[in-house]
C-alpha positions in Angstrom: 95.8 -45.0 220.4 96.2 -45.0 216.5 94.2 -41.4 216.3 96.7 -39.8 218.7 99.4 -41.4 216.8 98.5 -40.5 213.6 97.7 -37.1 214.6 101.8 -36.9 215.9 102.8 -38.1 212.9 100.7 -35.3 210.5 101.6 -32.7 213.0 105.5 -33.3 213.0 105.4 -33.2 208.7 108.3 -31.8 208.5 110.4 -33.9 210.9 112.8 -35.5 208.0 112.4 -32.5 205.9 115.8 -30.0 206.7 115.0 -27.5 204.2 111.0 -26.6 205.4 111.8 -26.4 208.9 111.6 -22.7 210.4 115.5 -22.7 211.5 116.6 -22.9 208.0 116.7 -20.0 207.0 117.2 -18.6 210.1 121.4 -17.1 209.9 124.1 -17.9 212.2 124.0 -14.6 213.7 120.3 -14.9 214.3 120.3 -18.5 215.9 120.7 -17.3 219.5 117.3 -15.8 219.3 115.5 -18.9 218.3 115.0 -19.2 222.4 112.8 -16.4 222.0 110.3 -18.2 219.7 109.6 -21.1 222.1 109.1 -18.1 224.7 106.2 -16.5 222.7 104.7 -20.1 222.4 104.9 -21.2 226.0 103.3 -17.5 227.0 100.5 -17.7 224.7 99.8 -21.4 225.5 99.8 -20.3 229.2 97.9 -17.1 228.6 94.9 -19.1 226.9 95.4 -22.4 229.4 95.1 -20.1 232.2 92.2 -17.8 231.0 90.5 -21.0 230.2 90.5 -22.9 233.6 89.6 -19.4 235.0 86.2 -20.1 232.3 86.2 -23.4 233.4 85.8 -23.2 237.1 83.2 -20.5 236.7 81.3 -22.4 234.3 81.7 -25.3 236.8 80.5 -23.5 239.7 77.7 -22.0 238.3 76.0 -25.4 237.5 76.7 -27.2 240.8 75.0 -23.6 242.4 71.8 -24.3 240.0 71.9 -27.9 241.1 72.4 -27.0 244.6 69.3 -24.7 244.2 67.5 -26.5 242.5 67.8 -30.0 243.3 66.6 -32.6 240.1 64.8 -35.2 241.0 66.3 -38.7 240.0 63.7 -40.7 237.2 63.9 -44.6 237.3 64.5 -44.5 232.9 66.8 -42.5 231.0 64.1 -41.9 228.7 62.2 -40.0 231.1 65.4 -37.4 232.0 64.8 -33.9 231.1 68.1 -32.3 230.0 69.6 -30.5 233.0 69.3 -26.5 233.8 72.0 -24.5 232.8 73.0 -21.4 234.2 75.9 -20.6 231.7 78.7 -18.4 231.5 78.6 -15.7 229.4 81.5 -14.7 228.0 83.3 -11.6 225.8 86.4 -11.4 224.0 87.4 -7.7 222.8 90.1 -7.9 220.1 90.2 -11.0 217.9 93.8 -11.2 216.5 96.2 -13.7 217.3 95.9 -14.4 221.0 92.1 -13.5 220.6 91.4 -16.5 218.0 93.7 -19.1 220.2 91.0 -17.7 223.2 88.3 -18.5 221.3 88.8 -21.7 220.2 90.3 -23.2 223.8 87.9 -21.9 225.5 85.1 -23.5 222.9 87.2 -27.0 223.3 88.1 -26.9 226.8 85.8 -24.2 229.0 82.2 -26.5 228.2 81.7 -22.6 226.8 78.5 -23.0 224.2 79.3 -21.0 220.1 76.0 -19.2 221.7 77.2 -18.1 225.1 80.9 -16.5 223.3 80.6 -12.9 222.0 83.7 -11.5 220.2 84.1 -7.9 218.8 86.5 -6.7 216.8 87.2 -4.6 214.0 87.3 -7.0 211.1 84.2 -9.4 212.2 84.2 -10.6 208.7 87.6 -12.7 208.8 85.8 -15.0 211.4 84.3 -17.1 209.2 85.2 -20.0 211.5 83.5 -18.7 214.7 80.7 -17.8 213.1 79.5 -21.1 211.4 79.9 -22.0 214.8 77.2 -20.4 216.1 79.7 -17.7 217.8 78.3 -13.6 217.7 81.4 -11.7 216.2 80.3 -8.1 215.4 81.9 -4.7 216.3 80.2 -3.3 219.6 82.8 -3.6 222.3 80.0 -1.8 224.4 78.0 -4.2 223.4 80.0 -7.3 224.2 80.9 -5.6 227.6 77.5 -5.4 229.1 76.0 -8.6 228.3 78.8 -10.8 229.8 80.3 -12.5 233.1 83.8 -12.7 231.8 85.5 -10.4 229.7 88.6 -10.6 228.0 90.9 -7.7 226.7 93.0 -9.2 223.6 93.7 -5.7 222.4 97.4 -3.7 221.9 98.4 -1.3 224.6 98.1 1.4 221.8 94.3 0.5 221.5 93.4 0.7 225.0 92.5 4.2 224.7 89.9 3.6 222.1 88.3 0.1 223.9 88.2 2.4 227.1 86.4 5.1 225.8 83.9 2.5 224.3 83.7 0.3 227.4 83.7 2.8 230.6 80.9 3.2 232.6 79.2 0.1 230.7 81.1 -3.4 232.4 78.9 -4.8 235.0 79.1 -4.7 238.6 79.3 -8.9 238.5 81.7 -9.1 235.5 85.5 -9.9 235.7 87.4 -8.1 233.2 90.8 -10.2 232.5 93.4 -8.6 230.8 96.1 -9.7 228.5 97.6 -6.4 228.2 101.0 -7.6 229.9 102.5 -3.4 229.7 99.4 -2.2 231.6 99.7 -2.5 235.2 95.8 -3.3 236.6 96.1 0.3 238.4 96.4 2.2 235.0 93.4 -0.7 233.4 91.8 0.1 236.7 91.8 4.3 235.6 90.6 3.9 232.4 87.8 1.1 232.2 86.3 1.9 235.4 86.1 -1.1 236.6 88.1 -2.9 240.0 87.2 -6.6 239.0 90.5 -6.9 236.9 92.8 -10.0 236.7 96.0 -10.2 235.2 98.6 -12.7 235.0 102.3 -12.1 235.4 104.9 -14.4 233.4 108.7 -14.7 234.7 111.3 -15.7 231.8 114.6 -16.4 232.5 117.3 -16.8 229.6 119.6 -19.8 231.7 116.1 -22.2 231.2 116.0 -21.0 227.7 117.3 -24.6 226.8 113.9 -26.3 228.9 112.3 -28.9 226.5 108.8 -27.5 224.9 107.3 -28.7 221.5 106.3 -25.5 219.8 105.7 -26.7 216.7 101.8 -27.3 217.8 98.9 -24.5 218.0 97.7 -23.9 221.3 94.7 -26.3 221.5 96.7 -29.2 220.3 99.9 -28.0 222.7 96.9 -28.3 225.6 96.7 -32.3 224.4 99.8 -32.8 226.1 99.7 -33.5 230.0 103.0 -31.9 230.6 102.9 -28.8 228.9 99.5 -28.1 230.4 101.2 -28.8 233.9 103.3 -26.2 232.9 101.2 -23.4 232.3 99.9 -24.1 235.9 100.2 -20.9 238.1 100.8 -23.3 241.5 102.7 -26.1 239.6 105.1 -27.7 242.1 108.4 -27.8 239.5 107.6 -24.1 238.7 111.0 -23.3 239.2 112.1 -26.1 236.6 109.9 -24.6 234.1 110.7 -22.5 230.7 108.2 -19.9 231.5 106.1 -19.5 235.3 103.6 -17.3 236.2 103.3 -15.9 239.9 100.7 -16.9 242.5 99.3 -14.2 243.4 97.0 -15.0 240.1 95.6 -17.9 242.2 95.0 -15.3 244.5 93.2 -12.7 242.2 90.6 -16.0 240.4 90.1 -17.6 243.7 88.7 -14.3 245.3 86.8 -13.5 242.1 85.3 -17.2 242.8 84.2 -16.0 245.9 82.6 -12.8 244.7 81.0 -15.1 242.0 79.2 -17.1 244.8 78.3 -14.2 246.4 76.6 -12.6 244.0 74.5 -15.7 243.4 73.3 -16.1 247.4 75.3 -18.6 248.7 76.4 -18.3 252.5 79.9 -18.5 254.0 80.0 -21.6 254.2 78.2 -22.7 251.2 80.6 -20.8 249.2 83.5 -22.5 250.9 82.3 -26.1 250.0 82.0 -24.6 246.4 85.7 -23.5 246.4 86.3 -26.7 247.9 84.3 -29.2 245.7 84.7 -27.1 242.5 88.4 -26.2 242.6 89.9 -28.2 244.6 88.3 -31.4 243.5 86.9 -32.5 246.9 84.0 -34.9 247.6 81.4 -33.2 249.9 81.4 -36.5 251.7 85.1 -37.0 252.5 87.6 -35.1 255.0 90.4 -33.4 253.8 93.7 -32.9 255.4 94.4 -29.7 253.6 91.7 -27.4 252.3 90.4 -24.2 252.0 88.7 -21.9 254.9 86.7 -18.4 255.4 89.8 -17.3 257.8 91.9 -17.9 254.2 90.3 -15.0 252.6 88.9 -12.5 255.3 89.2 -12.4 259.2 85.9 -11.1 258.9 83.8 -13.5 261.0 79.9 -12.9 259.5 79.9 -12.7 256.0 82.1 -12.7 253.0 81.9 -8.9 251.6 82.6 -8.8 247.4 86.3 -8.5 247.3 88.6 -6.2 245.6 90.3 -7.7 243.2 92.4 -4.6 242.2 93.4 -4.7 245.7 94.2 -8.4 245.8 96.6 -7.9 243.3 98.2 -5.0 245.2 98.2 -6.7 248.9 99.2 -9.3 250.9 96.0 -11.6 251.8 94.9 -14.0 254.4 94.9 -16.2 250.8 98.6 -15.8 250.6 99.9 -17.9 253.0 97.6 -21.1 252.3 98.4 -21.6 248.7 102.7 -20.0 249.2 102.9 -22.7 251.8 100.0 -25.7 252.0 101.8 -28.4 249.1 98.4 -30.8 249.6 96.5 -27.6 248.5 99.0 -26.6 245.6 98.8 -30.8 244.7 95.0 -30.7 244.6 94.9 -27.4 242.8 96.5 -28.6 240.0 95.3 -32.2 239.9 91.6 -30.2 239.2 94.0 -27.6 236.9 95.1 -30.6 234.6 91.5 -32.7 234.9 89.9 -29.4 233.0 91.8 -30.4 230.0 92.7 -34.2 230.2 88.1 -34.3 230.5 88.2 -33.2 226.7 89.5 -36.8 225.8 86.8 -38.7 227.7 84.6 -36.3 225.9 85.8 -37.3 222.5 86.2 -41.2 223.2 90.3 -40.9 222.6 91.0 -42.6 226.2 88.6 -45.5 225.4 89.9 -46.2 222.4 91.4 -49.7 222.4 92.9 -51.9 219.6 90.6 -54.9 218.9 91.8 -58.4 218.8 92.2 -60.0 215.5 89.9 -62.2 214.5 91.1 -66.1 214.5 
């Protein structure tokens, strides 16, 4: 693992270097707050790890859908393969500061999100430089961004919410999500003044006694998501939530498994089609095999003909059928994050970095 090694060793420079390291010059009154730095890092790096496996998922399902519907037809040579349909993701990013640019580029690494499928607006376009050698749109039409997307994310300040509303209302799909990292604004006030009911929005706990919790926070967020651990972290249903630095509460498995099922929905699939999705796709469960613990159409409506297209302001408000299965089921919460972590620990395999093995010396 020499890349992995040396990458630890550049990104820990100033290790054995006392007088460039950010508590230096911090004073001694001010040295109590220095928990509050590794706070802001563990939110943002669950904020973007989050949003991404939300992407993820999506992306995930909408290609076994296609595949399901449209069956390929095996060829005997690679050479004779056609590259697979995709049905993609689309997705939008209002506001492109900090958290906005750490979006981006996680969801670019991680999300199997294409430069050509992200749209970004924000009021400096210019200062993307980055995104847009990549291929990524950056302009500045929220209106714009927020009609031609499946997933869109509000990176904006609470004081600019007012403006993006005015620019956005009456113009976000019926079929898009709209997930907010506006952490002030409840998702009954959002839901007022977008005009739209499909809203997510996570909810961090903090509590100063685990102040002290190990975290490395001397990474950027798509190196931090390397880690195995910390991305275990960031998981909503982790099982040591409680011995974490930073959790975030279930109900936001609630709110992106029920916008799942409004995603399979909208595309045609049955009841029980879109079970087996949820199953295969989130859950990381073999068609084939029998599970013990998974999911069922009693766990999100009592309703016994079809699945109607959920609420997900109302989620967020209510108890649910959904609430019970993943407060109390550990072989779901196991599975859940097993697939949580897999989203991330794929990139490597991707790369080559977990094939990578020292070669005997030559005699």
């Amino acid at each position: 693992m020499a890349s992995v090694e040396m990458s630890s060793a550049i990104g820990d420079i100033t290790r054995d270097l006392p007088s460039l390291n950010f508590e230096n010059a911090i004073s001694e009154e001010e040295t109590p707050y220095l928990v509050l730095r590794a706070r802001s890092h563990v939110i943002t790096v669950s904020a973007c790890a989050q949003a991404t496996y939300f992407a993820a998922v999506l992306n995930e399902a909408r290609q076994y859908i296609l595949e399901l519907r449209s069956p390929q037809q095996s060829k005997t040579s690679k050479f004779l393969q056609d590259a697979p349909p995709r049905d993609p993701l689309l997705v939008g990013i209002i506001g492109c500061g900090r958290i906005g640019l750490h979006l981006a580029n996680t969801l670019l690494t991680y999300a199997d999100v294409q430069p050509k499928e992200l749209f970004v607006s924000t009021r400096r376009p210019e200062t993307l430089g980055v995104l847009r050698n990549k291929g990524v749109s950056c302009e500045y039409n929220n209106a714009k961004v927020a009609t031609s997307v499946h997933l869109l994310f509000l990176c904006v300040l609470p004081s600019q919410l007012p403006d993006i509303a005015k620019d956005i209302k009456g113009h976000i799909p019926a079929q898009c999500t709209v997930y907010s990292f506006l952490s002030s604004v409840p998702i009954p006030r959002l839901r007022q003044v977008i005009k739209c009911s499909n809203i997510i929005k996570p909810e961090f706990s903090w509590q100063l006694e685990k102040a002290d919790m190990p975290w490395d926070c001397s990474k950027d967020v798509c190196t931090t998501l390397e880690n195995p651990e910390q991305v275990q972290v960031t998981c909503p249903l982790n099982l040591d939530k409680e011995d974490s630095i930073v959790s975030t509460k279930d109900k936001w498995a609630e709110m992106i498994l029920y916008s799942f099922v409004n995603l399979c929905i909208r595309l045609g699939l049955s009841r029980d089609e879109t079970i087996s999705t949820l199953n295969c796709v989130v859950l990381g469960q073999a068609v084939a095999r029998e599970y013990t613990s998974k999911f069922v159409a009693e766990n999100f409506t009592k309703r016994k003909d079809i699945f109607p297209i959920f609420d997900l302001a109302a989620v967020a408000a209510n108890p649910t059928p959904l609430t019970q299965a993943i407060t109390e089921d550990q072989e779901i919460r196991q599975q859940f994050v097993k697939k949580y972590k897999s989203i991330f620990d794929k990139f490597y395999y991707w790369k080559g970095i977990k094939q990578v093995k020292k070669k005997p010396d030559k005699d």
